[in-house]
ZAPAGU-995714 format. One record per atom (N, C-alpha, C, O): residue number from 1; chain; residue in one letter; y, z, x. Coordinates in steps of 0.2 Angstrom, whole numbers, always signed. Last residue first. Layout:
<pts>
  nr kette rest     v     w     u
 NUM     A    A     Y     Z     X
...
</pts>
This chain:
<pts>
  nr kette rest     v     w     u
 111     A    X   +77  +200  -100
 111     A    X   +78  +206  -101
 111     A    X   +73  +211  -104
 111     A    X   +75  +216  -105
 110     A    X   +68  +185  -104
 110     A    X   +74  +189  -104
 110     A    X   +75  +197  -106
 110     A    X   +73  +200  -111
 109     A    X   +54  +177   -98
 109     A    X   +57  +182  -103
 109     A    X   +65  +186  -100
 109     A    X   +66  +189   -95
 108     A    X   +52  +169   -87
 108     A    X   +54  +166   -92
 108     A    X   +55  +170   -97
 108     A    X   +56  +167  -102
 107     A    X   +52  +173   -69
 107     A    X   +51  +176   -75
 107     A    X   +55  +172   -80
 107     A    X   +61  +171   -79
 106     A    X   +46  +166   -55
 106     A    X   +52  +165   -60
 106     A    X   +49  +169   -65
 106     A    X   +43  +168   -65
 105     A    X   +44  +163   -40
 105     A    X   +43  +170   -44
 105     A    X   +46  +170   -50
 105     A    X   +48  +176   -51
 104     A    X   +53  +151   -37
 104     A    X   +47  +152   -36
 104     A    X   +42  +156   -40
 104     A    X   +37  +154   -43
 103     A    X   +68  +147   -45
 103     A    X   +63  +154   -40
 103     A    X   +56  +152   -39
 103     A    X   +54  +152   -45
 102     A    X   +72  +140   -55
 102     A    X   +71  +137   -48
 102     A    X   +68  +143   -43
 102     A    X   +65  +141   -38
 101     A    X   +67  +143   -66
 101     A    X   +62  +142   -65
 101     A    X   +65  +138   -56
 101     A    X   +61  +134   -52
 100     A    X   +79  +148   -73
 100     A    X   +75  +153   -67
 100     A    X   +71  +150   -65
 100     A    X   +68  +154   -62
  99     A    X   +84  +139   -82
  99     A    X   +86  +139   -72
  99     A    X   +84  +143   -68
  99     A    X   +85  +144   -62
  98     A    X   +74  +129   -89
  98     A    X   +77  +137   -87
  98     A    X   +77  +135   -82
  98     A    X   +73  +132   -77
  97     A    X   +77  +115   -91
  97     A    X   +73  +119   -95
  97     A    X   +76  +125   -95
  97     A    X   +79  +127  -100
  96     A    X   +76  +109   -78
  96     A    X   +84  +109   -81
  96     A    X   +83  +113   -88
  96     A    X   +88  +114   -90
  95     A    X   +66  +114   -72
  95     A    X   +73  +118   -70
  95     A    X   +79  +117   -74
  95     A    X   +84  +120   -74
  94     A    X   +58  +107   -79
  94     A    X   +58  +112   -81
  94     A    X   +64  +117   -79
  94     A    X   +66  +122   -82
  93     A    X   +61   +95   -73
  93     A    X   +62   +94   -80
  93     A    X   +63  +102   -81
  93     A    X   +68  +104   -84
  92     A    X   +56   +96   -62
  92     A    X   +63   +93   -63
  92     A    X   +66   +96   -70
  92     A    X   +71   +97   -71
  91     A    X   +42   +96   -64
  91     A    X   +45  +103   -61
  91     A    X   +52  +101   -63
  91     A    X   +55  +105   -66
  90     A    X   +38   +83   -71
  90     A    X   +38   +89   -74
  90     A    X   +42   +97   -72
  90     A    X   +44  +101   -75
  89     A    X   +44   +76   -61
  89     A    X   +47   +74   -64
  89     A    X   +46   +81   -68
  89     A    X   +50   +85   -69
  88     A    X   +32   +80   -51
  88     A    X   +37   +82   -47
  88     A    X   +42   +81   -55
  88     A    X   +46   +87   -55
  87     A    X   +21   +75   -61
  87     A    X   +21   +84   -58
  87     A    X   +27   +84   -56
  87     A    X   +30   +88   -59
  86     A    X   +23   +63   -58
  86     A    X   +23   +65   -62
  86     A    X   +23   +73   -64
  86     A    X   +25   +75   -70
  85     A    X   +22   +62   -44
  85     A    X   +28   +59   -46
  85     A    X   +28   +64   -53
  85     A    X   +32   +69   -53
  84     A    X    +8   +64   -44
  84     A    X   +11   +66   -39
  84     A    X   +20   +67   -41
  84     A    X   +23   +71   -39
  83     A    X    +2   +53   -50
  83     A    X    +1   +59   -52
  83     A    X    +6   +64   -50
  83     A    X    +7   +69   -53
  82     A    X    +7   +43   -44
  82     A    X    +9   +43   -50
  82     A    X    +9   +48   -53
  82     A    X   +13   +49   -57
  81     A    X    -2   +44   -32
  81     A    X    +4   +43   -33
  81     A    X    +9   +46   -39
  81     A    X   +14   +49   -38
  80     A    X   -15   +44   -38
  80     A    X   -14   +48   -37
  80     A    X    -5   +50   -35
  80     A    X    -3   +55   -36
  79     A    X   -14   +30   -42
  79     A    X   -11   +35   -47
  79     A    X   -12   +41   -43
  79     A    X    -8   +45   -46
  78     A    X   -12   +23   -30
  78     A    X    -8   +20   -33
  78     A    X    -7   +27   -36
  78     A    X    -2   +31   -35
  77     A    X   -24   +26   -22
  77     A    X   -18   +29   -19
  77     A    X   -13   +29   -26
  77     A    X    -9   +34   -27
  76     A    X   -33   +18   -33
  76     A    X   -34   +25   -31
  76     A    X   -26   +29   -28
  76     A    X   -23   +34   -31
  75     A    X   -25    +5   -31
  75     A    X   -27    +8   -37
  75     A    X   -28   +17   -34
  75     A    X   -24   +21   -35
  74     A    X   -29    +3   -17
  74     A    X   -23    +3   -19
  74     A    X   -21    +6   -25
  74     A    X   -17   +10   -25
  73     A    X   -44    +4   -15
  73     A    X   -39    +8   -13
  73     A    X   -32    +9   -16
  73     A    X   -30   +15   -18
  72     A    X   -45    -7   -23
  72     A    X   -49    -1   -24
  72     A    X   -46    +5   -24
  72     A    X   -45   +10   -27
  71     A    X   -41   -16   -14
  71     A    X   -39   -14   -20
  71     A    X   -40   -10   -25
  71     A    X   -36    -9   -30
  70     A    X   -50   -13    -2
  70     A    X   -39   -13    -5
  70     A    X   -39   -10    -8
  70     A    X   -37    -5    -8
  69     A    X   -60   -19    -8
  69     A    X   -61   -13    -6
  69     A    X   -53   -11    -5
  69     A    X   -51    -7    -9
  68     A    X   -59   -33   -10
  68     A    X   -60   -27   -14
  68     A    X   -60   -20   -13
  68     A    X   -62   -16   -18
  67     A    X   -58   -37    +4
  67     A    X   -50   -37    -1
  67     A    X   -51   -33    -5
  67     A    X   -47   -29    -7
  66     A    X   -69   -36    +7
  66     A    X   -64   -30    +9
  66     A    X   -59   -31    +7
  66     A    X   -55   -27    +8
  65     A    X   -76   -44    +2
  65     A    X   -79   -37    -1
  65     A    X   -73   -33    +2
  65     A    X   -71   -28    -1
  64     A    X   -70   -56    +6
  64     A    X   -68   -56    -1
  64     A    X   -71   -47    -3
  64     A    X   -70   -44    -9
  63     A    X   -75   -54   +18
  63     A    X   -66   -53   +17
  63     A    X   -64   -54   +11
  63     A    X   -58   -53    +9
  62     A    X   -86   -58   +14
  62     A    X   -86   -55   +19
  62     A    X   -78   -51   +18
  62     A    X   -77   -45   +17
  61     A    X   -88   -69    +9
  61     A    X   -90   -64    +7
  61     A    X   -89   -58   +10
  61     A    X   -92   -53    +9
  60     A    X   -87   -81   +19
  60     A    X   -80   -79   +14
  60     A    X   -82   -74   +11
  60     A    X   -77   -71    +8
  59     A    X   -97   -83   +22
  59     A    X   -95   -81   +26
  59     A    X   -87   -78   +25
  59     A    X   -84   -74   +28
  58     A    X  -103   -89   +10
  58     A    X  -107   -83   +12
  58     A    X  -102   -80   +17
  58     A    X  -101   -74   +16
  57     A    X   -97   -99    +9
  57     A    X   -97   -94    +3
  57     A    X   -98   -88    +5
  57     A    X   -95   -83    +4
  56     A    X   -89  -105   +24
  56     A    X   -94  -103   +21
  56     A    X   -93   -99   +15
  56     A    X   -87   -96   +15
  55     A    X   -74  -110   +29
  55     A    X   -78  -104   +29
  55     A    X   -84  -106   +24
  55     A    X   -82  -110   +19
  54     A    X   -63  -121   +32
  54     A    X   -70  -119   +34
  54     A    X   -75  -117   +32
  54     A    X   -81  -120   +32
  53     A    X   -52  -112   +26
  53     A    X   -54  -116   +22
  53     A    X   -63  -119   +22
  53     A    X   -67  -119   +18
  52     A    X   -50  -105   +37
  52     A    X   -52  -102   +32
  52     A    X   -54  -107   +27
  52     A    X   -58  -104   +22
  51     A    X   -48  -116   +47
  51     A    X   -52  -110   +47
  51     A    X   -55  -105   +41
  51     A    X   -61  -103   +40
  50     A    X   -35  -120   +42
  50     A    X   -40  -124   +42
  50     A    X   -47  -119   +44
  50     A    X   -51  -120   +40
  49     A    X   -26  -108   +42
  49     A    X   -27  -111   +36
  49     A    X   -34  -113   +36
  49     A    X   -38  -111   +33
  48     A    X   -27  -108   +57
  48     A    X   -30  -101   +54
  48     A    X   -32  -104   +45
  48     A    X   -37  -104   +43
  47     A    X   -20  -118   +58
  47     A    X   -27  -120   +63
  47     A    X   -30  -114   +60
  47     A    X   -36  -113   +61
  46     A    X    -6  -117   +52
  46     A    X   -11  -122   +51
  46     A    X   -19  -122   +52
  46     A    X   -23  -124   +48
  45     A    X    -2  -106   +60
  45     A    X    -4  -103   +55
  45     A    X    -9  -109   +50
  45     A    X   -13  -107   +46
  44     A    X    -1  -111   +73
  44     A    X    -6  -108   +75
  44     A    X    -8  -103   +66
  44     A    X   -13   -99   +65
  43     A    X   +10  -121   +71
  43     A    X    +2  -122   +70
  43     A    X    -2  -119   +70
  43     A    X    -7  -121   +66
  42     A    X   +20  -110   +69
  42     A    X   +17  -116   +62
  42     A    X   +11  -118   +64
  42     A    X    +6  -119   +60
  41     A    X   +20  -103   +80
  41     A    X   +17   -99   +75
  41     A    X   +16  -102   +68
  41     A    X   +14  -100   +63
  40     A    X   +15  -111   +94
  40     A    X   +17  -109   +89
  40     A    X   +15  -106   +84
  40     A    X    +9  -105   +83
  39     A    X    +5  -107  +109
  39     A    X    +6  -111  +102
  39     A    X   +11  -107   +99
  39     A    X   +12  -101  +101
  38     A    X    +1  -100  +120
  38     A    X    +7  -105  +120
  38     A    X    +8  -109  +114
  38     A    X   +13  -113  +114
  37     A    X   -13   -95  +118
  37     A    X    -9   -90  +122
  37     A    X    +1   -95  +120
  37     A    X    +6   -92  +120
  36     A    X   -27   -99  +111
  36     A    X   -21  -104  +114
  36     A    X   -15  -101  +115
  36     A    X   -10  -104  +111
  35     A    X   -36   -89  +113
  35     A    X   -38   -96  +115
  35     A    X   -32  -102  +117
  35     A    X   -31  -107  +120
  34     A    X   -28   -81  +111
  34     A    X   -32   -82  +115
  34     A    X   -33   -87  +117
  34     A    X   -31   -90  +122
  33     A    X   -22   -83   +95
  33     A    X   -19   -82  +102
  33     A    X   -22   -81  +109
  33     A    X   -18   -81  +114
  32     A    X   -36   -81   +90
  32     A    X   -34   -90   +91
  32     A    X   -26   -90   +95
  32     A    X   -23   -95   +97
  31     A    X   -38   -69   +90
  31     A    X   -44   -73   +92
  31     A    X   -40   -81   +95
  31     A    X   -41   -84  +100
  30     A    X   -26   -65   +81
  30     A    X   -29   -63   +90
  30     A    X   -34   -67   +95
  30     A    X   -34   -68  +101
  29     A    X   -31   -70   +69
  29     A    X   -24   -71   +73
  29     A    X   -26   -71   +82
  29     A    X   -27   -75   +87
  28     A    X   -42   -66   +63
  28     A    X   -41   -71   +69
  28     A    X   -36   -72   +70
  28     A    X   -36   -76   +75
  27     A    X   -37   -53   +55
  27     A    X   -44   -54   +63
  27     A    X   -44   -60   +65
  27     A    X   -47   -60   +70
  26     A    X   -27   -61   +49
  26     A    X   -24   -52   +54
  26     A    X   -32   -54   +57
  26     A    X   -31   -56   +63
  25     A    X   -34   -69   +41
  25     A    X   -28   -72   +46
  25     A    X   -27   -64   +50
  25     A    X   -24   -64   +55
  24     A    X   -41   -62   +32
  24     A    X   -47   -65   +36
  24     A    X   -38   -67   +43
  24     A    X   -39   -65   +49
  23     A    X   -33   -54   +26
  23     A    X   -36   -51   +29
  23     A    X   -39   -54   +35
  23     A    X   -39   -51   +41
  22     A    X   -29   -67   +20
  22     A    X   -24   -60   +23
  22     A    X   -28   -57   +30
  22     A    X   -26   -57   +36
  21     A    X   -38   -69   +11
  21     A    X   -35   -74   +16
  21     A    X   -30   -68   +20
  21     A    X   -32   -72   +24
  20     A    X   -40   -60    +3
  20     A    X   -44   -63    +7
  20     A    X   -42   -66   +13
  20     A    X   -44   -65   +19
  19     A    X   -26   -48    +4
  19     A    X   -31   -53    +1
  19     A    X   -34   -54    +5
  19     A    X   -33   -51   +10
  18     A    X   -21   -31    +2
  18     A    X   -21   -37    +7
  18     A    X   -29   -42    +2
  18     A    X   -33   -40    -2
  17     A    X   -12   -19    -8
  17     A    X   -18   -21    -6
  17     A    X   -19   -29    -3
  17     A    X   -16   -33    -7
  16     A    X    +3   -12    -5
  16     A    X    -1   -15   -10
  16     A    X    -5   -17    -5
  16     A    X    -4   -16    +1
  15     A    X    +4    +5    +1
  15     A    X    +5    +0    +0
  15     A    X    +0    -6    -3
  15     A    X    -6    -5    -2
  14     A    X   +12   +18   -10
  14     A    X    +4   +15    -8
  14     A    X    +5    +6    -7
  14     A    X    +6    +2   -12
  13     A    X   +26   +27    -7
  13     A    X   +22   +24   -12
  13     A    X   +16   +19    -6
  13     A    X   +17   +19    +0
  12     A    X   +35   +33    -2
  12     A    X   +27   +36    +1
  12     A    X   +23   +32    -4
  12     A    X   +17   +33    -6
  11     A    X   +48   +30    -6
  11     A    X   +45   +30    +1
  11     A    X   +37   +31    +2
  11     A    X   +34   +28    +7
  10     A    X   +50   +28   -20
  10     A    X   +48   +23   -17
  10     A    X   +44   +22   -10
  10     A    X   +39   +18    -8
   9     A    X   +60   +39   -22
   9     A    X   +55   +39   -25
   9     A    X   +49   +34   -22
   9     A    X   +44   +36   -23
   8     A    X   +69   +35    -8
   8     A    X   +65   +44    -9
   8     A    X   +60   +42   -13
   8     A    X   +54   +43   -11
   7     A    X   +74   +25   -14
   7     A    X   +71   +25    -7
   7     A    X   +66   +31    -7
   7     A    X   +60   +30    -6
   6     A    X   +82   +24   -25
   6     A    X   +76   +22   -27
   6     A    X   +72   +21   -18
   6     A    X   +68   +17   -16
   5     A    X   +92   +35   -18
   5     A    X   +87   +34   -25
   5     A    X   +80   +32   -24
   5     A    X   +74   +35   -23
   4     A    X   +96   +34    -3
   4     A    X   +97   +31   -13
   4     A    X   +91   +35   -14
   4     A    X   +86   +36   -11
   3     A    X   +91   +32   +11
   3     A    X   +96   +33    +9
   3     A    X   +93   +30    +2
   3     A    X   +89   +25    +2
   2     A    X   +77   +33   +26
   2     A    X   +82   +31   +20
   2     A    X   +86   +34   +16
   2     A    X   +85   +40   +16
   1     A    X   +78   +34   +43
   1     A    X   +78   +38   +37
   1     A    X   +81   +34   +32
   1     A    X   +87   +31   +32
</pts>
């Protein structure tokens, strides 16, 4: 469980979006633990580099369409986020506004 501030507003935020290379290194990782079960994690991030550097235009289109697709995502989650926030700040606002609006059923005429 987190503690502060900036944790509660922060917690559900949308995580940033993965690049090409990101991408392409999380599905070979596995592939190239396989194959060499006893490597290191400096070479085994070398022989993924050199891999990627390999690739094809064609074959780098691949994980350059799903980086966009992230980001796509990120952006979407992002404002709905924001929107979310921003609703939550305008209820905040309104209780400091009128304190009957802490009721649910609030009536904002007096008497």
């Amino acid at each position: 469980m987190s503690t502060g501030t900036w944790f509660k507003v922060h917690d559900d935020k949308p995580l940033r979006p993965s690049g090409t290379y990101v991408i392409f290194s999380a599905e070979e990782r596995p592939k190239l633990h396989l194959e060499f079960p006893n490597m290191r994690f400096r070479e085994g991030a070398d022989r993924i580099s050199a891999r990627f550097q390999a690739l094809t235009p064609t074959q780098r289109e691949k994980y350059t369409k799903m980086s966009q697709l992230e980001m796509e995502r990120y952006i979407r989650e992002t404002l709905e986020w924001k929107n979310e926030w921003k609703n939550e700040i305008e209820r905040l606002i309104l209780q400091l506004v009128h304190p009957s609006a802490r009721n649910k059923d609030h009536n904002y005429q007096k008497g």
